[in-house]
C-alpha positions in Angstrom: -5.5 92.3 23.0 -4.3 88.7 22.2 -6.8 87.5 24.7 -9.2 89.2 22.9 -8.4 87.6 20.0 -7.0 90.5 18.1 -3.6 90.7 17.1 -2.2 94.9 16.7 1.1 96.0 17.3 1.9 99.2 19.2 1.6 101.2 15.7 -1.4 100.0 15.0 -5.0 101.7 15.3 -7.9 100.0 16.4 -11.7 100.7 16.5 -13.7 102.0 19.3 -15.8 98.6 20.0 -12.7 96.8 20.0 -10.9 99.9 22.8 -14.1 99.5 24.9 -13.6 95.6 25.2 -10.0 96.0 25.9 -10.8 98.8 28.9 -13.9 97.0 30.3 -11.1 93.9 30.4 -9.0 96.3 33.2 -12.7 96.7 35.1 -12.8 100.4 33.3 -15.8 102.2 32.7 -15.8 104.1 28.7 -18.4 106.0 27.9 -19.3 109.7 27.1 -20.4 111.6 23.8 -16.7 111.0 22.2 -17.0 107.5 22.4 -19.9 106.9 20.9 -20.6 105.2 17.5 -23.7 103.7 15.4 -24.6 100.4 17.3 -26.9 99.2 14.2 -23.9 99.2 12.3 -21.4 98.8 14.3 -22.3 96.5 17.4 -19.2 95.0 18.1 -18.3 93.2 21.7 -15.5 90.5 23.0 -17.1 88.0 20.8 -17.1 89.9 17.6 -14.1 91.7 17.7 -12.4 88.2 18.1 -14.3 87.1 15.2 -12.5 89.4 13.0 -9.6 88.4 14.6 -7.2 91.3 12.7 -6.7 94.7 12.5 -7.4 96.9 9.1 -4.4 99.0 9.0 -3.6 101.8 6.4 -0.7 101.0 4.5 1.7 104.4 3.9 1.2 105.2 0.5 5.0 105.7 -0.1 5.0 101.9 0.4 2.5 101.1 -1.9 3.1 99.4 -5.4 1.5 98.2 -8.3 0.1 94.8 -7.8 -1.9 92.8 -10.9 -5.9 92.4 -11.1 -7.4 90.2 -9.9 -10.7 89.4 -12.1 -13.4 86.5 -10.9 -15.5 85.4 -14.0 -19.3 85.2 -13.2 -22.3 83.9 -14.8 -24.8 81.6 -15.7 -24.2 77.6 -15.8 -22.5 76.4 -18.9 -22.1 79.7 -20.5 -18.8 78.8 -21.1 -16.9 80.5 -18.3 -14.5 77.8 -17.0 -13.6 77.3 -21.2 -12.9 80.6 -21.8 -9.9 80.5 -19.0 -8.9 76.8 -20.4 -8.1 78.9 -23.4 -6.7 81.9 -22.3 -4.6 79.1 -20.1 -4.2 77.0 -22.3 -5.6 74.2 -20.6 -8.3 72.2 -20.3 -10.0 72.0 -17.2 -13.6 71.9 -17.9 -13.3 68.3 -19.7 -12.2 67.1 -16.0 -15.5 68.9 -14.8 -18.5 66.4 -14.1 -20.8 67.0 -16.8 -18.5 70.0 -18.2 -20.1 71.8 -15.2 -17.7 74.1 -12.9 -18.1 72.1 -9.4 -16.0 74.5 -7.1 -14.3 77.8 -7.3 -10.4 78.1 -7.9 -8.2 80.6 -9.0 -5.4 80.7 -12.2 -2.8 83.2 -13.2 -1.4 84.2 -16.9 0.3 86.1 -18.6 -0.8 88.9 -21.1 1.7 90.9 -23.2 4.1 91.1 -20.1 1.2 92.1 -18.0 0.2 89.6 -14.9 -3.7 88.9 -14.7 -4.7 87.0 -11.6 -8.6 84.7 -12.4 -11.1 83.6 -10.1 -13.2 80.7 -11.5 -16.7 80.5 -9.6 -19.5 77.7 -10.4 -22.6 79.2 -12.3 -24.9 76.8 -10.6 -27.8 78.0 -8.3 -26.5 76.1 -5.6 -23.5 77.4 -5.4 -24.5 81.2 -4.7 -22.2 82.0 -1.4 -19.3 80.7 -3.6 -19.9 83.2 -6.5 -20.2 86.3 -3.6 -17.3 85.3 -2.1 -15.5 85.7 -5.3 -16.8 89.1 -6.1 -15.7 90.3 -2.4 -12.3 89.4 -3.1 -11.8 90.6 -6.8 -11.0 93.7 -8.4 -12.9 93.2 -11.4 -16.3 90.6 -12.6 -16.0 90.0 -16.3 -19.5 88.6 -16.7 -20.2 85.7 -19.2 -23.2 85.7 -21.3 -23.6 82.8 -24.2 -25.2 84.6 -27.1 -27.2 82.3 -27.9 -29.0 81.8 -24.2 -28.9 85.4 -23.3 -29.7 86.6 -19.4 -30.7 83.9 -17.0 -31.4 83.5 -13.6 -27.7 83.2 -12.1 -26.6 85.9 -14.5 -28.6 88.0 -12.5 -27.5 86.9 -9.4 -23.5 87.5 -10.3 -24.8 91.3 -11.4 -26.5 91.6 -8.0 -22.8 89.5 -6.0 -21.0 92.3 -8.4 -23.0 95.4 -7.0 -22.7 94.3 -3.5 -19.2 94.1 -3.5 -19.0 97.6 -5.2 -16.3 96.5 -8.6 -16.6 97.3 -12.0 -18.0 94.5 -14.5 -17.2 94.0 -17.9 -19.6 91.7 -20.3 -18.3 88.9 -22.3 -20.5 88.0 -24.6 -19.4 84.1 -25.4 -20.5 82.1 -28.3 -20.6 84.3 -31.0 -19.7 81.9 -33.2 -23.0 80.0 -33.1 -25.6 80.3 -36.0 -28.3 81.1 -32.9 -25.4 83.8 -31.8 -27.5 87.4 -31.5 -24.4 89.7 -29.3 -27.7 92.3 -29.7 -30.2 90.7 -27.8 -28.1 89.9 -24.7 -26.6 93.5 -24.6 -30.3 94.8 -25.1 -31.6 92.0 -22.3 -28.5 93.8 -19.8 -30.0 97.4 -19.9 -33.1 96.3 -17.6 -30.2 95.6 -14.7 -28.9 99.0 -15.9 -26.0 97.2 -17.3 -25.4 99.6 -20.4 -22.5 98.8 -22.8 -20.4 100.8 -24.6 -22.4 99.8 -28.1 -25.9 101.6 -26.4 -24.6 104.4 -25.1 -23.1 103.4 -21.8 -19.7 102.9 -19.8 -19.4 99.2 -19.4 -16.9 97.5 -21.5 -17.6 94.4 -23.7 -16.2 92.1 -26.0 -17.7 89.7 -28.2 -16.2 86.8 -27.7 -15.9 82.8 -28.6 -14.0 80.3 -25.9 -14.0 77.9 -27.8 -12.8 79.5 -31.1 -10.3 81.9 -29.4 -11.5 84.5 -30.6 -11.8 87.9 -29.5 -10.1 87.2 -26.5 -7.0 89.5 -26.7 -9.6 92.7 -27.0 -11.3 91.2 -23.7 -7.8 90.8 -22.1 -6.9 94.7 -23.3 -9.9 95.7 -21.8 -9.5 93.9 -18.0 -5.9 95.6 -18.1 -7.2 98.7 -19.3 -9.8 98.8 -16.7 -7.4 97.9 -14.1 -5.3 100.5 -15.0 -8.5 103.2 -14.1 -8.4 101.4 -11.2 -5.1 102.0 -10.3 -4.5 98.9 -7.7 -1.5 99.0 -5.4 -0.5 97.2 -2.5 2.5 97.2 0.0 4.5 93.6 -0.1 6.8 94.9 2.3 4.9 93.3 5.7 3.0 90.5 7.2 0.9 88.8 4.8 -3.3 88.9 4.6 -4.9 87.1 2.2 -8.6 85.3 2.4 -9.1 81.6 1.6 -10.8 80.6 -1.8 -11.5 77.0 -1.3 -9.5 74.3 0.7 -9.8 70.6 0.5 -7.7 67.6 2.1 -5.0 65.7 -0.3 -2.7 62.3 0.7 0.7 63.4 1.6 0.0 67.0 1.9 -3.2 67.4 4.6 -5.0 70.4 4.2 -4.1 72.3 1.2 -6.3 75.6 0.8 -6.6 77.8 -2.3 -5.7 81.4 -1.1 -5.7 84.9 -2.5 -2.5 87.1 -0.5 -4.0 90.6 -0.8 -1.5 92.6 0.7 1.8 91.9 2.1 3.9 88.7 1.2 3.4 85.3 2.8 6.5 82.8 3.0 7.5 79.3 3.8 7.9 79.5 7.7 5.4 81.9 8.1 2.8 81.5 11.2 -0.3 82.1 10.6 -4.0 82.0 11.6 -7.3 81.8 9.5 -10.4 81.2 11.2 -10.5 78.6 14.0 -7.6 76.9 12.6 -3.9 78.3 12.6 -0.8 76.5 11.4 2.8 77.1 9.8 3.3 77.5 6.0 5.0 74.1 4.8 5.0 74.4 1.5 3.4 76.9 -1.1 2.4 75.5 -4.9 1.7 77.8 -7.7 -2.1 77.3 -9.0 -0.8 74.2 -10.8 -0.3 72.2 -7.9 3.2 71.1 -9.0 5.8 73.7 -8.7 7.0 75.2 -5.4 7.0 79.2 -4.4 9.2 80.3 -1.7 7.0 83.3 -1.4 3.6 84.7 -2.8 2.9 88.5 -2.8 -0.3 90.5 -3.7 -2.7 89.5 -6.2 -1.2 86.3 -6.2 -3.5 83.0 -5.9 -1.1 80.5 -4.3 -1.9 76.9 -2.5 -1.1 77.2 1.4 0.2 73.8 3.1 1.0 73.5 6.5 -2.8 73.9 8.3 -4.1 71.9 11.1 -7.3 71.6 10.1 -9.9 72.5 7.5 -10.7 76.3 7.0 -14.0 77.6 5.7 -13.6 79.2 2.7 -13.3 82.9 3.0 -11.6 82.8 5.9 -9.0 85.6 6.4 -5.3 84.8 6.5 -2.9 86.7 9.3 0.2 86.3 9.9 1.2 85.6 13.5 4.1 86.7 15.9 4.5 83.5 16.8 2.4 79.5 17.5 1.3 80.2 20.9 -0.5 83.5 19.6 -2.0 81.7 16.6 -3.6 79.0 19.0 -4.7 81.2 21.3 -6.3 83.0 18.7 -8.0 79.9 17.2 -8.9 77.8 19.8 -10.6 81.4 21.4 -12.1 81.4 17.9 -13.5 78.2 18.0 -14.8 78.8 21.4 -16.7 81.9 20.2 -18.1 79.6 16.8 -19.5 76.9 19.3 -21.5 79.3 21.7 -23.0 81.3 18.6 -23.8 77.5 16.7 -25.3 77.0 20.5 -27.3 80.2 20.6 -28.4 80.3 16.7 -29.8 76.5 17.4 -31.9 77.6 20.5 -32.9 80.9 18.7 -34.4 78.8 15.4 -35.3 76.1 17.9 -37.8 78.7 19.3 -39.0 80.3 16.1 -40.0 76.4 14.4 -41.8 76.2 17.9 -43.8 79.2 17.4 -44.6 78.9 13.3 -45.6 75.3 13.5 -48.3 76.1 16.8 -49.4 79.5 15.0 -49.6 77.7 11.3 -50.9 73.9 12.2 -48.3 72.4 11.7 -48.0 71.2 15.4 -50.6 68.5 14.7 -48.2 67.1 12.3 -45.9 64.0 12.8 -42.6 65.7 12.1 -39.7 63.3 10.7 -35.9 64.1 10.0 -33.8 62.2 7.4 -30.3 62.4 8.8 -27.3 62.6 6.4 -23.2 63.0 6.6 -22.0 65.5 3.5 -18.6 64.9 2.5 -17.4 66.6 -0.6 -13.9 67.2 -2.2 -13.8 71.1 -0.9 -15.1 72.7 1.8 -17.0 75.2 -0.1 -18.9 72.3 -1.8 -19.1 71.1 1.2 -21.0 74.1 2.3 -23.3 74.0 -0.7 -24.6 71.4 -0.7 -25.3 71.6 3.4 -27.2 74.4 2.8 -29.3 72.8 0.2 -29.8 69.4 1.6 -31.2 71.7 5.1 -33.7 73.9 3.0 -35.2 70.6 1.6 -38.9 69.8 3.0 -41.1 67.2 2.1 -44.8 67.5 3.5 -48.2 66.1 3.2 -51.5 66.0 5.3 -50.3 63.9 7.9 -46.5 64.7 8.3 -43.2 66.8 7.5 -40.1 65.4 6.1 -36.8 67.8 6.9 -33.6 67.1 6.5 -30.8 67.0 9.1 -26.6 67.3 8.3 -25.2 65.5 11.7 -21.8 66.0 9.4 -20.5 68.0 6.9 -16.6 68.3 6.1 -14.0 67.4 3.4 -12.2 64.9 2.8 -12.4 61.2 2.0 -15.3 59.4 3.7 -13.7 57.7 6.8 -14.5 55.3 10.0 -15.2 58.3 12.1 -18.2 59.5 9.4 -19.3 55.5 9.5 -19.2 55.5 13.3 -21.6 59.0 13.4 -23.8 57.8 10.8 -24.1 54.3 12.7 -25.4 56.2 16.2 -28.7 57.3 14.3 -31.0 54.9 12.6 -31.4 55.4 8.4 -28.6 57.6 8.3 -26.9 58.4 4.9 -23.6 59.5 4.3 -23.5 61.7 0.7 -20.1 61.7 -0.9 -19.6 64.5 -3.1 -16.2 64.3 -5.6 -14.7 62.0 -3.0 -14.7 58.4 -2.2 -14.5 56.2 1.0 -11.6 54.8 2.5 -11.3 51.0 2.7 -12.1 50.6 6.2 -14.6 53.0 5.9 -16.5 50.4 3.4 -15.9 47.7 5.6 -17.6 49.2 8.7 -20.3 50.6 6.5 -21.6 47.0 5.0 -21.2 45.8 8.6 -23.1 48.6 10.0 -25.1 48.9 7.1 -24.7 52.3 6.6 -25.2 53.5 2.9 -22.7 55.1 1.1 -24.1 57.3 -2.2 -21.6 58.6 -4.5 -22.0 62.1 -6.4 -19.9 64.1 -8.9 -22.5 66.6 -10.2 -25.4 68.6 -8.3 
């Protein structure tokens, strides 16, 4: 099983594709009309089962116990989402923001009337769009902000659509309402042709109309998330070895790798083993959302920042705690293995298709250039981002086509190694997004003169 890349103990059930992979491994033969199962939605082999890479076991519900929300907060750019947590925390996050503009997701926890509530902060830009599903797979609740005075826009329709996929409830917050322009009316009216109905037209979705920035009506939105969560009626068992998923993970001086992680069920501690992804490590030291103050442990529901990795996950990675290192390396570096052939395979398979579409569409007759960059950015999910973006860019005219090509893309501080890769390919430019380059790194660029551009806002 380890081989496979699937850690179970002898308790533990596993699925059929991953029993198949496990027999064929002996030289066995499985097959017959009990063992079969939906290959459309189930195709599973060696590969796939060790890209899950853990088992989804039922916990007995004797050990199960209450465990607090956890909400993300969705919606359009600068609706006011990231200043409606600085007040509910207290804090003031957004004026560190480029532009006032959430530039990554993260995760809080407060306090209301004894109650824990645990938030999920996700960028309302258009760019950002894997960022804002990966929150809503994760949460138990969306509270979706609306500014009253903008009413629906395009990535408010896209956190609805992240919020149905992932099957949780959503409750509207209408923001602003303390604006002259303010009309609470027109935005609930706008919702109904999603089929978002409120409680005010006749429907079951809670809202509240709300104002971040004046503080009010924020207690009734609070009563509502714990009301809701209390329909839900969310439990978890912290007695065992922890899973969580990553949120976001970036590299810091003195610490190394430091990712932002939701534990879902179970409790993770310092000295724990573990495995996420293609990386694996041992828990050095956990910090409270804050960054400051040390945990010894963090159970369910509980957004915590993991040291102790040996590299850089990718955010929404899934956390598992290992029996012991050798298993957690043999499970990543067989991970890693797996990620390289199907990078290998998905290059030839695109390789093919650009082939075919520029012969049948003319396009073949066309001097084809590539603009190579290396993305570094704060946090790998930004990291991601802007990757994505930068390879969907296409610039064409009669005679030629301009595409774009990331030889890099990471986080972290812009170092000699980027310098070194951009160097090898003629007019390459390194992007850094949120971070800054090293001194060395300067040095070699202005010799090699490689360019350097600096961002802090997409």
């Amino acid at each position: 099983m380890t081989n496979l890349g699937v850690m179970a103990s002898m308790t533990q059930m596993v699925d059929n594709p991953t029993c198949v992979a496990v027999a064929e491994g002996f030289g066995k033969i499985v097959g017959g009309a009990d063992d079969e199962w939906d290959e459309d939605e189930d195709e599973m082999d060696e590969d796939s089962a060790l890209a899950v890479g853990y088992i989804v076991d039922d916990d007995d519900p004797e050990d199960l116990q209450p465990r607090p929300p956890v909400v993300t907060i969705m919606g359009h750019v600068d609706h006011g989402k990231t200043t409606l947590l600085d007040t509910i925390r207290k804090a003031n996050v957004a004026a560190g923001e480029a532009g006032g503009i959430t530039q990554a997701i993260d995760a809080y926890q407060v306090k209301h009337n004894g109650e824990t509530i645990s938030f999920i902060d996700t960028p309302g830009h258009a760019a950002f769009t894997d960022m804002r599903e990966r929150g809503a797979n994760i949460t138990d609740i969306v509270v979706l902000v609306v500014a009253a005075d903008d009413s629906v826009k395009k990535q408010t329709a896209d956190s609805i659509a992240c919020a149905r996929q992932a099957g949780v409830p959503l409750i509207v917050a209408v923001n602003k309402c303390d604006l002259e322009t303010a009309d609470p009316n027109r935005v609930k009216s706008d919702l109904t042709q999603y089929d978002i109905l409120t409680e005010d037209f006749g429907g079951d979705v809670l809202c509240s109309d709300i104002s971040a920035k004046e503080g009010t009506g924020l207690d009734d939105l609070l009563d509502k998330i714990m009301l809701q969560a209390e329909v839900e009626d969310l439990k978890a068992n912290p007695d065992r070895d922890a899973q969580g998923v990553v949120i976001e993970a970036r590299v810091e001086k003195g610490l190394g790798t430091v990712a932002t992680s939701l534990i879902q069920r179970g409790t993770l501690r310092v000295g724990d083993i573990f495995v996420a992804g293609s990386t694996n490590g041992k828990v050095r030291a956990l910090l409270a959302t804050d960054g400051k103050t040390r945990l010894e442990e963090a159970g369910p529901s509980t957004p915590v920042n993991i040291v102790g990795f040996d590299g850089v996950p990718a955010a929404g990675d899934m956390i598992v705690v290992a029996e012991d290192e050798q298993t957690a390396r043999e499970l990543a570096a067989s991970r890693e293995r797996i990620q390289r052939e199907r990078a290998g395979d998905t290059y030839q398979t695109d390789l093919m298709q650009s082939i075919t579409q520029n012969i049948f569409s003319g396009e073949a007759m066309k001097e084809r250039r590539e603009m190579c960059v290396v993305v570094k950015a704060d946090v790998q999910g930004s990291a991601e981002a802007l990757s994505r973006a930068l390879s969907e860019l296409k610039l064409e005219d009669d005679e030629s086509i301009v595409t774009i090509k990331v030889l890099v893309s990471e986080a972290g501080e812009v170092s000699k190694s980027d310098i070194a890769v951009a160097s090898v390919t003629p007019d390459t430019t390194v992007i850094a997004f949120n971070v800054a380059a090293n001194f060395a790194a300067q040095e070699d660029a202005r010799m090699s003169n490689v360019p350097i551009e600096y961002y802090n806002i997409m």
